[in-house]
C-alpha positions in Angstrom: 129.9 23.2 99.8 132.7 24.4 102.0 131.4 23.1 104.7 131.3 19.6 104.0 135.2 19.9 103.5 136.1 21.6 107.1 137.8 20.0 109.7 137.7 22.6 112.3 138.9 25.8 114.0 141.8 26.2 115.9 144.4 29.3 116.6 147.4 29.4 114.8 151.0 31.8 115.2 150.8 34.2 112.3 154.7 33.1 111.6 152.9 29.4 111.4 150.8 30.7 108.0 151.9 31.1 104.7 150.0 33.1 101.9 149.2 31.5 98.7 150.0 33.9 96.2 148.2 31.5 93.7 144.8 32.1 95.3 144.9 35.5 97.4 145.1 38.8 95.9 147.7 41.0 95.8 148.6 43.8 98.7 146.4 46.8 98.7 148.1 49.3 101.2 144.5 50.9 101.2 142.8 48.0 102.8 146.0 47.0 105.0 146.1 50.4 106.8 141.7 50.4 107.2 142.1 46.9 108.7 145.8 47.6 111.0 143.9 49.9 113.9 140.8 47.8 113.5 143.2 44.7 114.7 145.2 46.8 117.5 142.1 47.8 119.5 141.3 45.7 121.6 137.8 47.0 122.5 136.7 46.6 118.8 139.1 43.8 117.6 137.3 40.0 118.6 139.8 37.7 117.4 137.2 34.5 117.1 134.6 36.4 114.4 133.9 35.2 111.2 134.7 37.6 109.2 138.5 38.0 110.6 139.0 34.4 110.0 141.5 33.0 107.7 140.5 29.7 105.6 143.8 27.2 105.5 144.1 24.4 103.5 145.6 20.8 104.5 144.7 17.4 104.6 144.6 14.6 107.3 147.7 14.0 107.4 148.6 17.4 107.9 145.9 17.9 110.3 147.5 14.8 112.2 150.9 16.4 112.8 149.6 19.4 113.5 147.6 18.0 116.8 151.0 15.7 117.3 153.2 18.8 117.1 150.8 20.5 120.0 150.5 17.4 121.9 146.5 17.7 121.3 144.4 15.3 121.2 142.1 14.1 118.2 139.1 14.0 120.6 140.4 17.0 122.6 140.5 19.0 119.0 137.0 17.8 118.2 135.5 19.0 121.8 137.2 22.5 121.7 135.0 23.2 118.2 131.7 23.7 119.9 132.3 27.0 120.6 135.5 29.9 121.1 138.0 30.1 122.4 139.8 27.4 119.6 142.7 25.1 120.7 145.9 26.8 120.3 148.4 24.7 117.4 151.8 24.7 116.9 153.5 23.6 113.4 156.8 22.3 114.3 156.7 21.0 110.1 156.2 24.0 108.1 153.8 26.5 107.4 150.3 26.0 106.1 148.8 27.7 103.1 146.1 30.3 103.2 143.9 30.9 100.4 142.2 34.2 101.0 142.9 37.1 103.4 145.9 38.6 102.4 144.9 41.7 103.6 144.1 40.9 106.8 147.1 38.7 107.4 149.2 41.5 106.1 147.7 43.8 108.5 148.2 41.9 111.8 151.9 40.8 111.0 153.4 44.2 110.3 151.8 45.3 113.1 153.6 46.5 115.9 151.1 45.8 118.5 150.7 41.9 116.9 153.3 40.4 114.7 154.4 37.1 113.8 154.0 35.4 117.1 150.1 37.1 117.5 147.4 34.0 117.6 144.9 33.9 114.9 141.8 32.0 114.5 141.8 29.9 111.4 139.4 27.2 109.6 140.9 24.2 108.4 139.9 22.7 105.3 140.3 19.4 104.1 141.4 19.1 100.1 142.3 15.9 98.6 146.0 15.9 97.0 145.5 17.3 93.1 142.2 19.0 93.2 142.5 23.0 93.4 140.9 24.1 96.1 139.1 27.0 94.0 136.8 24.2 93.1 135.4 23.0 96.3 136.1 26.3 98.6 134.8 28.8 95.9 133.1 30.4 98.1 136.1 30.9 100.7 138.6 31.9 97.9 136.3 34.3 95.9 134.8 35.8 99.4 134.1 39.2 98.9 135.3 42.6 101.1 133.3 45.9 100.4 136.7 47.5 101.2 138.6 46.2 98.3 137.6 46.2 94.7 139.2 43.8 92.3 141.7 45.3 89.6 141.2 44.5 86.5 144.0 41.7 86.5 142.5 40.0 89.2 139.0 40.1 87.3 140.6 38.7 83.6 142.5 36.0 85.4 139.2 34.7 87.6 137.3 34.7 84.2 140.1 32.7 82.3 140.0 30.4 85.1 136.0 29.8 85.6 136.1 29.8 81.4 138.6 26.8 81.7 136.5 25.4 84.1 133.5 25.3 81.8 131.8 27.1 84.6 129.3 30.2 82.9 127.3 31.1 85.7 131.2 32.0 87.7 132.4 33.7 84.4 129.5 36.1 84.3 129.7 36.6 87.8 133.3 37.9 87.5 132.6 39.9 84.4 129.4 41.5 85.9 132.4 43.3 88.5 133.5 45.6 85.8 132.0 48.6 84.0 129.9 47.9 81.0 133.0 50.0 78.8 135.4 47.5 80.3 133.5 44.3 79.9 133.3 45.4 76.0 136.7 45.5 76.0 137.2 42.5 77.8 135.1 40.9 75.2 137.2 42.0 72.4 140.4 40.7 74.1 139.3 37.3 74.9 138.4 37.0 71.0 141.7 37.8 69.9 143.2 34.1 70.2 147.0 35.1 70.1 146.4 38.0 72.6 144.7 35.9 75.0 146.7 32.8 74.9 150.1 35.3 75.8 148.1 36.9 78.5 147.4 33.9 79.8 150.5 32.2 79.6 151.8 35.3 82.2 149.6 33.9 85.0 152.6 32.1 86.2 153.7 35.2 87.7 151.5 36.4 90.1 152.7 40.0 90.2 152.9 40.3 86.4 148.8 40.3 85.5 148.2 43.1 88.4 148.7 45.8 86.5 146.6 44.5 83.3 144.0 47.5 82.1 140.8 47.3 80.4 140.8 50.9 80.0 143.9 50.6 77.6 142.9 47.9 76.2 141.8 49.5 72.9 145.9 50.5 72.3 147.1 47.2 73.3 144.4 44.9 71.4 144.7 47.8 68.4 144.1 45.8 65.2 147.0 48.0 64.0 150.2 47.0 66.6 148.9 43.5 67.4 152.2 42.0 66.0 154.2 44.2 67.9 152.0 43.7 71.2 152.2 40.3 70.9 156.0 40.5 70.4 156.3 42.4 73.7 154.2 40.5 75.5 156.4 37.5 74.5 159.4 39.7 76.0 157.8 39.7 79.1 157.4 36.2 79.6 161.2 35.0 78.2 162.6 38.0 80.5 160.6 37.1 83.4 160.7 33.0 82.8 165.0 33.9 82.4 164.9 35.6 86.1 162.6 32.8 87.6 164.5 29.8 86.1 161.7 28.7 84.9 161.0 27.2 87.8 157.3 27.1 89.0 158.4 27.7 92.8 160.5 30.7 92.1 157.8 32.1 89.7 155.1 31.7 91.9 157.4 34.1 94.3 157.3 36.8 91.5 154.2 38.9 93.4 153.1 42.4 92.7 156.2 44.2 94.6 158.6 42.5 93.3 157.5 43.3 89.8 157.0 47.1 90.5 160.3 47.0 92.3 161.9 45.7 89.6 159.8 46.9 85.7 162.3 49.2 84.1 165.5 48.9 85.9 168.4 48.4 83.6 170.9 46.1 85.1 173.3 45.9 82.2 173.4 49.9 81.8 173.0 51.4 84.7 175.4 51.1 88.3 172.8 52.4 90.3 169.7 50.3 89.1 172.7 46.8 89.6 173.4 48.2 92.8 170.1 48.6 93.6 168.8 45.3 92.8 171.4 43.3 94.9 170.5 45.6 98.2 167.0 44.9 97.2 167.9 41.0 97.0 169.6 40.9 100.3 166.7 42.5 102.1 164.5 40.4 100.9 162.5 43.4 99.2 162.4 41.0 95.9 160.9 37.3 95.7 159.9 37.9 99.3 158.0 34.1 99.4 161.3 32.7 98.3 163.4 31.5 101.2 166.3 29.4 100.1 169.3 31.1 100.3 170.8 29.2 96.7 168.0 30.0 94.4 168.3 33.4 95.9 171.3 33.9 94.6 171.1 32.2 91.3 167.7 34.3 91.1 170.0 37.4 91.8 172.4 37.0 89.3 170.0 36.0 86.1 168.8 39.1 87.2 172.1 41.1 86.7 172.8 39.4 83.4 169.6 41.1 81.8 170.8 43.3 79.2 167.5 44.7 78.7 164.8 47.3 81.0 163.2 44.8 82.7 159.4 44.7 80.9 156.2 44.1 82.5 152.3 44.5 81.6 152.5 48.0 83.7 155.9 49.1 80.7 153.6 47.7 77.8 150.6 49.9 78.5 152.8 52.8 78.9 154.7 51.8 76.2 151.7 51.1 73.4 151.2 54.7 73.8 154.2 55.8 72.3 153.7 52.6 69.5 150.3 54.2 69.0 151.9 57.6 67.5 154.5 55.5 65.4 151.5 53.6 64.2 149.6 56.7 63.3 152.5 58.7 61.5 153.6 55.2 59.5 149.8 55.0 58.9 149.2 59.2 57.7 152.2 59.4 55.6 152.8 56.0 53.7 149.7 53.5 53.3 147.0 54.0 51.4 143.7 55.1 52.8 142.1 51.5 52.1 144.7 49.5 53.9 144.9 52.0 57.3 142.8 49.0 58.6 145.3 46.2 58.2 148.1 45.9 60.4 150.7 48.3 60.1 153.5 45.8 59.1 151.2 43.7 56.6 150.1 47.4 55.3 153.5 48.1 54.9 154.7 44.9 53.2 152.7 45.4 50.4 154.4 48.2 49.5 157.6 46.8 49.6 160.2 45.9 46.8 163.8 44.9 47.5 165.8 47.6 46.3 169.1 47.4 44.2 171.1 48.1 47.7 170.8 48.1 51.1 170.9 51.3 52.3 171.6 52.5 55.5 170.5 56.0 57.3 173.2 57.3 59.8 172.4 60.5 59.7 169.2 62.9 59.0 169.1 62.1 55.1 172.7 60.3 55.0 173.0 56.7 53.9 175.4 54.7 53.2 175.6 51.0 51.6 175.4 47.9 54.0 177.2 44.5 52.7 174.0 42.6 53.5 170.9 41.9 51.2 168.0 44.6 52.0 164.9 42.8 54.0 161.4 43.7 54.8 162.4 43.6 58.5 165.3 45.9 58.2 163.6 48.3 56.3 160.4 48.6 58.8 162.9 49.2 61.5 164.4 51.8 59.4 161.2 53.3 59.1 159.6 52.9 62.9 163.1 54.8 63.8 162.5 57.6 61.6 159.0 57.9 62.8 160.3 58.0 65.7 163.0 60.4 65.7 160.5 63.2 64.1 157.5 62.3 65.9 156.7 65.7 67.0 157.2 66.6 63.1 154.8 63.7 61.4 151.7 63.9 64.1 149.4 66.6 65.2 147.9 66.5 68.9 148.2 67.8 72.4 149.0 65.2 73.7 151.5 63.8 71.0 154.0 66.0 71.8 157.2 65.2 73.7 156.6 65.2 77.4 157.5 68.2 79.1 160.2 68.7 81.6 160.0 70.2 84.9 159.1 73.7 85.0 158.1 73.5 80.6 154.8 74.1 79.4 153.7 71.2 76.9 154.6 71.1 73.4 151.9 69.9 70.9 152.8 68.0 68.3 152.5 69.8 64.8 153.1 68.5 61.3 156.0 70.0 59.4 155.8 69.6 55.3 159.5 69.2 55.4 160.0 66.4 57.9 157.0 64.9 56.3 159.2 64.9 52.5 161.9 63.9 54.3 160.3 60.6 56.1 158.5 59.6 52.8 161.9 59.9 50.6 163.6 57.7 53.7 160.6 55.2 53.0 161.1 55.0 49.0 165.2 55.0 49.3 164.3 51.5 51.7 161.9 49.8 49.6 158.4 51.0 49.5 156.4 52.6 46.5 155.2 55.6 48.2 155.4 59.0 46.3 157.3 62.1 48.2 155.1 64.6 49.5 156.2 67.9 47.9 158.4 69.9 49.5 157.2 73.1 51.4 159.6 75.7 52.7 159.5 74.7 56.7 160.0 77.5 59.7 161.5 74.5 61.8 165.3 74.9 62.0 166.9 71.7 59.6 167.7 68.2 61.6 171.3 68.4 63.7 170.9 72.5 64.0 170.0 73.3 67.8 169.6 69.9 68.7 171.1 68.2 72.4 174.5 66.9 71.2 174.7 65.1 75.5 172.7 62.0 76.0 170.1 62.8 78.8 170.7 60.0 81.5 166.8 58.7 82.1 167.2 58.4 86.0 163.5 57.8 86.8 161.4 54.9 85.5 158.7 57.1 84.0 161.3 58.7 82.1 161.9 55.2 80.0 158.8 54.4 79.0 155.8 56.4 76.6 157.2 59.0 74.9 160.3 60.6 75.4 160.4 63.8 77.8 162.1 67.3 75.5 165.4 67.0 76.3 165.2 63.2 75.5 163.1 64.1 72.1 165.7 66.8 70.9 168.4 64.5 71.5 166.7 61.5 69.6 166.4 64.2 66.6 169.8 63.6 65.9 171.0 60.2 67.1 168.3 57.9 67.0 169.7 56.1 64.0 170.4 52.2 63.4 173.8 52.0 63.6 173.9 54.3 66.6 171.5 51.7 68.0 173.3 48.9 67.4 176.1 49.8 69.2 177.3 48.8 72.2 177.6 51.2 75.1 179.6 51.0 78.0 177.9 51.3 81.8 176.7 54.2 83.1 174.8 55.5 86.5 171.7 55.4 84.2 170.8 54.3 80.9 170.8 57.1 78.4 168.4 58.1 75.9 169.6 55.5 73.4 169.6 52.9 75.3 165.9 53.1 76.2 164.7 53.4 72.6 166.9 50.9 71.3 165.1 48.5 74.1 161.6 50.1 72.9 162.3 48.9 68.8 163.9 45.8 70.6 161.0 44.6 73.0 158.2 45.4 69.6 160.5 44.8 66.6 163.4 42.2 67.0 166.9 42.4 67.5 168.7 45.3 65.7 171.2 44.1 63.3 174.9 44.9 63.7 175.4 47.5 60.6 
């Protein structure tokens, strides 16, 4: 079909070419440095072959400025398609859009032997105004590249699309690219309504679904933390749509880089993450595709406002894994065996009574009366907190543990009959009809003894997402309370300890209420 919609080759200036981030994939270094050497040697390198081509999309109009711009003929351009070499073209009105071959783009213009000015043969297409060109070039856009597999990202948005499309025979095609375990799991997504319609609702930024795995997908589709998945995933999409301006131009700019560049950093709480994003702005490093120098700025400082860790899909699956174990203690210790099906809040809310008072835990065991009514929501966040705090007390596993630091071996998580008693009286004194286990005499040293009293600064992004590293975990032991929460702290070089867990309970749960 493409065919009948080209209007010919010609040669176009690299700098003359703009990628389309809503139809070609993502960089992958990988293929960028096989292709680079292949392009720079000239023996091997023949500029006019097929396969090194780049498809470009326009119309007549556009194809009509173009030949004015370079002083070429409509006849001349016909006469020069029989065979290479291709007219040469110069845009003197803009760039023109590419829609497949990033790689190979990306490869010849950060090239030190090409660049911007390098010629490169092109085919232009012909696509009447308000059709997508995925319809009628399918076979340019979804051209495949043995060097490059798809991520799974890539694959779920194709299959969303060709599903929209009412197109089967492209939706199987795109499945049949992933393992049979992954296709299952795709399955199972694409039937949970409120998971797929958030997912979905992400495609607006590119750089956003790129990270999306399959192989996670049982933690982040868990029948257990849906609610709270789908909370976070609703996070994403206000941060993000905040930082864009919700403007489709600035969030088509939002590609892959710019999303790793910027997941986790902490504007509000952290100097050296602020001070990083603005150098970061000014190089161009972020939003690279957006070029006006205004909505650069006003893109900048949305970004500065944030008062959050900036989420992503990448921070969610790295951050379900730590929901899971909160999950699994809330799910041990409190609800019945019959309900460990249901969703952990809706198990949890049907043990739940308002209690004479609102009480409030600032301190292991410690409470003292809030001036507010007590609420279902309040007193799950009470709980998730507690779970929390103890986690290497309430779950048993080798890989439940807190993560070790440099130079530790691990620690494995091991249940202590005293932290469970303790969690289980926390649960009834909030609300829920849940008996206390009985107390066992515990070798573990009581809560606030030996514990980190200085908040750990988290300097690197792995250390604010999953579960906390040891020195983090022995400090949560005795601050990670609500009211400690709650409050506000002043800047720092890096966000401490509290900070990233009150963002965790924030981006699942809701806002923590001042107490």
């Amino acid at each position: 079909m493409a065919a009948e919609f080209l209007l010919g080759r010609c040669q176009l200036r690299l700098k003359d070419i703009e990628i389309d981030p809503d139809y070609c994939r993502e960089s992958i270094d990988a293929a960028i440095d096989h292709l680079r050497p292949v392009f720079e040697d000239p023996k091997s390198f023949k500029p006019d072959t097929e396969s090194h081509q780049l498809p470009i999309v326009t119309d007549l109009d556009g194809l009509r400025q173009l030949l004015e711009d370079s002083r070429v003929s409509n006849d001349a351009f016909r006469e020069l398609q029989t065979a290479p070499p291709y007219p040469q073209l110069t845009s003197l009105h803009g760039q023109f859009r590419c829609i497949h071959g990033r790689q190979r783009y990306e490869a010849a213009i950060g090239s030190t032997k090409l660049g911007p000015d390098t010629w490169w043969t092109v085919k232009l297409f012909c696509v009447p105004e308000g059709i997508d060109p995925r319809l009628l070039l399918c076979e340019e856009v979804e051209h495949d590249h043995y060097q490059t597999g798809y991520n799974d990202g890539h694959v779920f948005c194709a299959v969303i699309y060709w599903e929209e499309q009412d197109n089967p025979g492209r939706v199987y095609h795109w499945m049949s690219k992933l393992s049979s375990s992954k296709r299952k799991k795709l399955k199972t997504l694409m039937r949970c309504k409120p998971l797929k319609r958030r997912l979905k609702r992400l495609r607006v930024f590119p750089g956003l679904l790129d990270a999306l795995e399959l192989g996670n997908g049982d933690k982040v589709g868990h029948s257990l933390s849906l609610p709270q998945v789908i909370r976070y995933l609703d996070h994403i999409y206000d941060v993000w749509n905040h930082i864009t301006l919700g403007l489709p131009r600035v969030q088509r700019a939002a590609d892959a880089p710019t999303v790793r560049r910027l997941q986790m950093l902490a504007p509000s709480a952290s100097s050296v993450d602020r001070s990083t994003i603005q150098t970061m702005m000014r190089s161009g490093e972020l939003f690279s595709s957006l070029k006006d120098a205004g909505l650069r700025a006003e893109v900048g400082q949305r970004v500065l406002q944030l008062d959050v860790l900036i989420p992503s899909v990448k921070s969610l699956h790295e951050n379900t894994k730590y929901l899971y174990i909160a999950d699994y203690i809330m799910k041990t210790h409190l609800v019945h065996p019959l309900q460990r099906r249901e969703p952990m809040s809706k198990a949890l809310d049907s043990l739940w009574s308002e209690p004479d008072e609102c009480l409030v835990e600032y301190a292991e065991g410690k409470f003292r009366r809030a001036a507010r009514r007590p609420s279902r929501e309040l007193s799950y966040m009470t709980v998730v907190a507690a779970a929390l705090r103890n986690f290497p007390h309430l779950c048993d596993g080798d890989y439940m543990g807190p993560r070790c630091e440099q130079g530790e071996s691990r620690t494995r998580a091991t249940q202590d009959p005293a932290a469970i008693h303790r969690f289980r009286v926390l649960a009834w004194k909030v609300g829920y009809s849940v008996s206390a286990a009985p107390l066992v005499p515990s070798a573990s040293p009581p809560p606030g003894r030996g514990l980190s009293v200085v908040e750990p600064a988290e300097v690197s992004v792995e250390r604010r997402w999953n579960r906390p590293f040891s020195r983090s975990a022995r400090f949560c032991a005795s601050s990670l309370f609500l009211p400690q929460l709650a409050e506000c702290r002043p800047m720092a070089a890096y966000p401490g300890t509290l900070f990233v867990q009150r963002d965790f309970i924030r981006s699942f749960f809701g806002e923590i209420p001042d107490l």
